[in-house]
BAMARDO-136299 format. One record per residue (C-alpha): residue in one letter; chain; x negated, y, z negated. Coordinates in nm, 3 decimals. Layout:
<node type="A" mol="A" x="X" y="Y" z="Z"/>
...
END
This chain:
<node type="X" mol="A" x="-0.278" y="-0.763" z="0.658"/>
<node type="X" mol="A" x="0.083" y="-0.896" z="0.650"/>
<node type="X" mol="A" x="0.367" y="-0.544" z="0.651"/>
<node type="X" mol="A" x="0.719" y="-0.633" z="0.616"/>
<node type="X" mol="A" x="0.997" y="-0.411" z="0.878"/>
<node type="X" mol="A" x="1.300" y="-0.303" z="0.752"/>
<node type="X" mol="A" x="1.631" y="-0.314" z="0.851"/>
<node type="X" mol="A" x="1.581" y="0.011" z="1.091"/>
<node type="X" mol="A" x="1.267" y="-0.154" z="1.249"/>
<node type="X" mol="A" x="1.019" y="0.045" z="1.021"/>
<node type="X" mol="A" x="0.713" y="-0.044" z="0.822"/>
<node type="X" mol="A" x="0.441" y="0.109" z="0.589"/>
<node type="X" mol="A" x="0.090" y="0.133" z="0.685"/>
<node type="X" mol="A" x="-0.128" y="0.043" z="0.418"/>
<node type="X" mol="A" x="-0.227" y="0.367" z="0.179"/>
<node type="X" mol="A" x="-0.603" y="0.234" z="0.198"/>
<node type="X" mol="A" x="-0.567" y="0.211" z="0.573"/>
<node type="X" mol="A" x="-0.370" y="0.562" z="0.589"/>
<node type="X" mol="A" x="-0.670" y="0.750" z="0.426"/>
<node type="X" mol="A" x="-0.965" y="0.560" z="0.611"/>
<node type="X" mol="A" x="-0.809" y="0.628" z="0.920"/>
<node type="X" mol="A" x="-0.702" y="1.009" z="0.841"/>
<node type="X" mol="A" x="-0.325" y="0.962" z="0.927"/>
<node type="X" mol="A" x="-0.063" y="1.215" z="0.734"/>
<node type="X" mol="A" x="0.280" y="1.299" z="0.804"/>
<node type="X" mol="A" x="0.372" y="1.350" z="1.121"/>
<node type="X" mol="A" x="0.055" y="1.226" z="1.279"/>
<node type="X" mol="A" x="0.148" y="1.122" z="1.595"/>
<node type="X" mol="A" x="0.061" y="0.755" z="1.706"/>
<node type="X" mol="A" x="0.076" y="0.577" z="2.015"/>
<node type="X" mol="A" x="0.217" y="0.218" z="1.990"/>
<node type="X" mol="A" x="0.042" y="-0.017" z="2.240"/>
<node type="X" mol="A" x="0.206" y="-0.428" z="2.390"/>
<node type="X" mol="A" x="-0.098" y="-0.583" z="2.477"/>
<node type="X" mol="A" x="-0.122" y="-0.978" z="2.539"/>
<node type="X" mol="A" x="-0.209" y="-1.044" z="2.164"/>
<node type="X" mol="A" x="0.067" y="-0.827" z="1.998"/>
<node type="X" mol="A" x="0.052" y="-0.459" z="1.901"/>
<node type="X" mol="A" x="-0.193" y="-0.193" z="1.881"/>
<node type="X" mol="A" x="-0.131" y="0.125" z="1.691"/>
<node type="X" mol="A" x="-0.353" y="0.438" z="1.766"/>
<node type="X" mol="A" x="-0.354" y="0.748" z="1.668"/>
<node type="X" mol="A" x="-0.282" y="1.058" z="1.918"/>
<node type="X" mol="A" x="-0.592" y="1.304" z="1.966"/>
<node type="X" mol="A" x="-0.478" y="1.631" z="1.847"/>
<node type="X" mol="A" x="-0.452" y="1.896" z="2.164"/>
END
């Protein structure tokens, strides 16, 4: 899927994806460089 950032560097994750993937506001997610490009995963609660 093809996300557009915004002039502060930001971009929207997909509603569809949002729900599959249980994110809200202020779910914390880890932002991963690997070889290929990025990787965005979501923080286990503690």
């Amino acid at each position: 899927m093809r996300v557009t950032i915004d002039q502060s560097g930001r971009f929207v994750i997909p509603k569809a994806v949002r729900d599959r993937l249980r994110l809200e506001a202020g779910t914390a997610v880890e932002i991963v460089e690997d070889g290929a490009g990025l990787r965005i995963e979501p923080v286990p609660p503690d």
